[in-house]
C-alpha positions in Angstrom: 43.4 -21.1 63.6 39.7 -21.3 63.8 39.3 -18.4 61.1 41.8 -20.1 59.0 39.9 -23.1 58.8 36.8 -21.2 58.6 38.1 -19.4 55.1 39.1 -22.3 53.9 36.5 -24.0 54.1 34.5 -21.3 53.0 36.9 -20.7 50.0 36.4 -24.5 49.5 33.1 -23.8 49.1 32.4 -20.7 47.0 34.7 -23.1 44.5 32.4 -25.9 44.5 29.8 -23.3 43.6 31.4 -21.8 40.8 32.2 -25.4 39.4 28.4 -26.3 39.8 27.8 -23.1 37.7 30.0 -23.3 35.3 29.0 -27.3 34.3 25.6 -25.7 34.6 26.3 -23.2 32.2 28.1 -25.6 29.6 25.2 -27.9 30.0 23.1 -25.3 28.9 25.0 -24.1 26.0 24.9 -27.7 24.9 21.4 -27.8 25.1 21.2 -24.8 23.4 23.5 -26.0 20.3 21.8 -29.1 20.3 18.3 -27.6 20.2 18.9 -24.0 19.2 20.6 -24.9 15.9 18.2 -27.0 14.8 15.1 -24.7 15.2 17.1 -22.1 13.6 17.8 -24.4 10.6 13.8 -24.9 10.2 13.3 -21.2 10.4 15.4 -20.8 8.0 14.2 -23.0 5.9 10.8 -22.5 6.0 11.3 -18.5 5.1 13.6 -19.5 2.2 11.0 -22.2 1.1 7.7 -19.5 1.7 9.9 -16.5 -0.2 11.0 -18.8 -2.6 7.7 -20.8 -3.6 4.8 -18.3 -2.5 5.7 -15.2 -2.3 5.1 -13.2 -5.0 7.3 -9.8 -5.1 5.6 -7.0 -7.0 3.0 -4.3 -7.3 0.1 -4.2 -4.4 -3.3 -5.2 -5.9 -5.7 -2.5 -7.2 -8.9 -2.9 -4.4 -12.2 -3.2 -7.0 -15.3 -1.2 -6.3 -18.4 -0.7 -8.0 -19.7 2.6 -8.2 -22.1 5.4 -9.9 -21.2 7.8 -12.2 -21.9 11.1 -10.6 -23.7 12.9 -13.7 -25.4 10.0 -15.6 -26.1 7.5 -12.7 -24.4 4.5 -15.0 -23.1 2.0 -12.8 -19.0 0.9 -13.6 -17.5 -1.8 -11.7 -13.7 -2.0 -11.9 -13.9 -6.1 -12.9 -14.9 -4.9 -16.4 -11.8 -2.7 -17.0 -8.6 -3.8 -14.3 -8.4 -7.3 -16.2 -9.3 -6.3 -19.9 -5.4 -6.3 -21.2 -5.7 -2.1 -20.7 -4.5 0.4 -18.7 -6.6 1.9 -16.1 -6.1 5.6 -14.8 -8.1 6.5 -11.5 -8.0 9.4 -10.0 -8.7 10.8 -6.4 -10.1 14.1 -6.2 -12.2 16.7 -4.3 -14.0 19.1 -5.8 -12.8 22.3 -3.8 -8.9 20.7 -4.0 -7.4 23.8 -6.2 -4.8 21.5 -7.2 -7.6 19.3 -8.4 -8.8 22.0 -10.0 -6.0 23.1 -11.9 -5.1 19.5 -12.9 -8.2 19.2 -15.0 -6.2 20.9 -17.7 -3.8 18.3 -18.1 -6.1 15.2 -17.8 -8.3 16.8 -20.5 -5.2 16.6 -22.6 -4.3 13.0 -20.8 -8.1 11.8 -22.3 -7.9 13.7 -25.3 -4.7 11.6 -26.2 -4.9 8.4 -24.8 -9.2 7.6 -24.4 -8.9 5.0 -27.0 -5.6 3.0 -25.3 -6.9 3.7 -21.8 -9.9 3.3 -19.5 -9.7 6.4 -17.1 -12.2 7.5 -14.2 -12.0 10.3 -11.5 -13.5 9.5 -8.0 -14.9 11.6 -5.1 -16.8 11.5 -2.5 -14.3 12.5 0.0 -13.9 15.0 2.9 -11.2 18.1 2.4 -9.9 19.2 6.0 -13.1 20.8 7.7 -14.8 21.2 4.6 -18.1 19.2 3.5 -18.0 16.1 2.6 -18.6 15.9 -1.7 -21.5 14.8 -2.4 -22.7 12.7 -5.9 -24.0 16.5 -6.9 -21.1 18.8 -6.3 -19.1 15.6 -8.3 -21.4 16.5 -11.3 -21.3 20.1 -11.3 -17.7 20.0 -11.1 -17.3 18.1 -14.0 -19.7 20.2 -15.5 -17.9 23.0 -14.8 -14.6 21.8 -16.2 -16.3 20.1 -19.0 -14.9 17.1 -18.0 -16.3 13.8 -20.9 -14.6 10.3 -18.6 -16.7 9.1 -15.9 -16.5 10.9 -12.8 -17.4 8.3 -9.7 -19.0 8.8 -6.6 -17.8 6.8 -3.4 -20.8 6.7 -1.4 -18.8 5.1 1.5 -15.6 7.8 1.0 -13.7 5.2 1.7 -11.8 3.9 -1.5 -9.1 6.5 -1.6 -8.0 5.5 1.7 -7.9 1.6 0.4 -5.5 2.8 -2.0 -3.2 4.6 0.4 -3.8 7.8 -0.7 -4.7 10.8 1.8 -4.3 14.2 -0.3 -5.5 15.7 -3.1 -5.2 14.5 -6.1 -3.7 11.2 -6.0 -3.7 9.1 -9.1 -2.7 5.3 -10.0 -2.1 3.3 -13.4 -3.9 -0.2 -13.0 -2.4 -2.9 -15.3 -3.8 -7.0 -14.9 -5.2 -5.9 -11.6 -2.3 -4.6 -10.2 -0.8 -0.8 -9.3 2.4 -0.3 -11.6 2.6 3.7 -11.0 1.1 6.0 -8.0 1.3 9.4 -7.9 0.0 12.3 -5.1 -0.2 15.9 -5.7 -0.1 17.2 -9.2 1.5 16.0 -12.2 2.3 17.3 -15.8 0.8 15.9 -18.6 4.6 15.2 -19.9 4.8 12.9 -16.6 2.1 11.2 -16.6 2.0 10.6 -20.6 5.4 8.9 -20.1 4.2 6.8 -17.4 1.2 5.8 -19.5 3.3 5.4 -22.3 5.8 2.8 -20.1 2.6 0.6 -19.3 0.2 0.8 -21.9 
């Protein structure tokens, strides 16, 4: 008899528990609704408002820089061409890349063609594996070399290519109102790249 009672009363019990949690629980979930829903409403609201209103989709901005010319010593800042209504080719080069190298050939043409409807510029300054550093004079003998005529930069800090996202050799980009419309890594055909300049120019 005594065990009887005793399960009963313990049976009683482990009841009265699960009624405690479960009012618990649907007190909770009403809290939840009542507070949850509205937070997510303002979350909500704010991304469609901040998306909507100041977020601008579109090309990544072009970092400026001011740098020397590697043969001359002129000084070009890219405020004087990125906003001028042009298009802007820059390269990213190193001067013992043989891709770089061999792509000479087809930005000759690229300047040859386009000099008068484009700014262009090739920069360096940058390391190649375990190789040397360029320095302003190896920039100038090879465009010496390749009887290169557009500027040819020097990045004393070697740090601009990496601003761009680049991180081999060569890696190009077509600047248009301050902004990246076209990037490019590794080498390109003239017949590419003319049809790229051609889309933004």
């Amino acid at each position: 008899m005594a065990s009887k009672r005793k399960r009963k009363l313990e049976m009683k019990a482990a009841q009265a528990t699960d009624s405690k949690m479960v009012a618990r629980r649907e007190a909770f979930n009403d809290n939840l609704w009542r507070i949850g829903a509205p937070v997510a409403v303002a979350v909500i609201l704010i991304t469609v408002v901040y998306f909507g209103f100041f977020y601008q989709l579109g090309s990544p901005n072009a970092d400026e820089w001011k740098l020397e010319e590697a043969e001359t010593g002129d000084i070009y800042k890219s405020g004087d061409y990125y906003n001028n209504g042009k298009l802007t080719f820059v390269e990213f080069f190193h001067t013992e890349c043989p891709h770089c190298q061999e792509q000479t050939g087809a930005l000759k043409d690229i300047y040859s063609n386009y000099s008068t409807e484009i700014d262009m510029f090739s920069i360096g300054g940058y390391k190649l594996g375990s190789n040397k550093v360029d320095s302003k004079n190896d920039i100038a003998s090879f465009k010496f070399k390749y009887t290169l005529t557009w500027p040819h930069l020097y990045d004393n800090n070697g740090e601009l290519m990496r601003d761009y996202g680049f991180s081999s050799y060569p890696s190009m980009a077509l600047i248009k109102d301050g902004e990246i419309v076209f990037s490019h890594s590794g080498q390109i055909s003239y017949d590419d790249l003319a049809k790229e300049i051609e889309k933004y120019k």
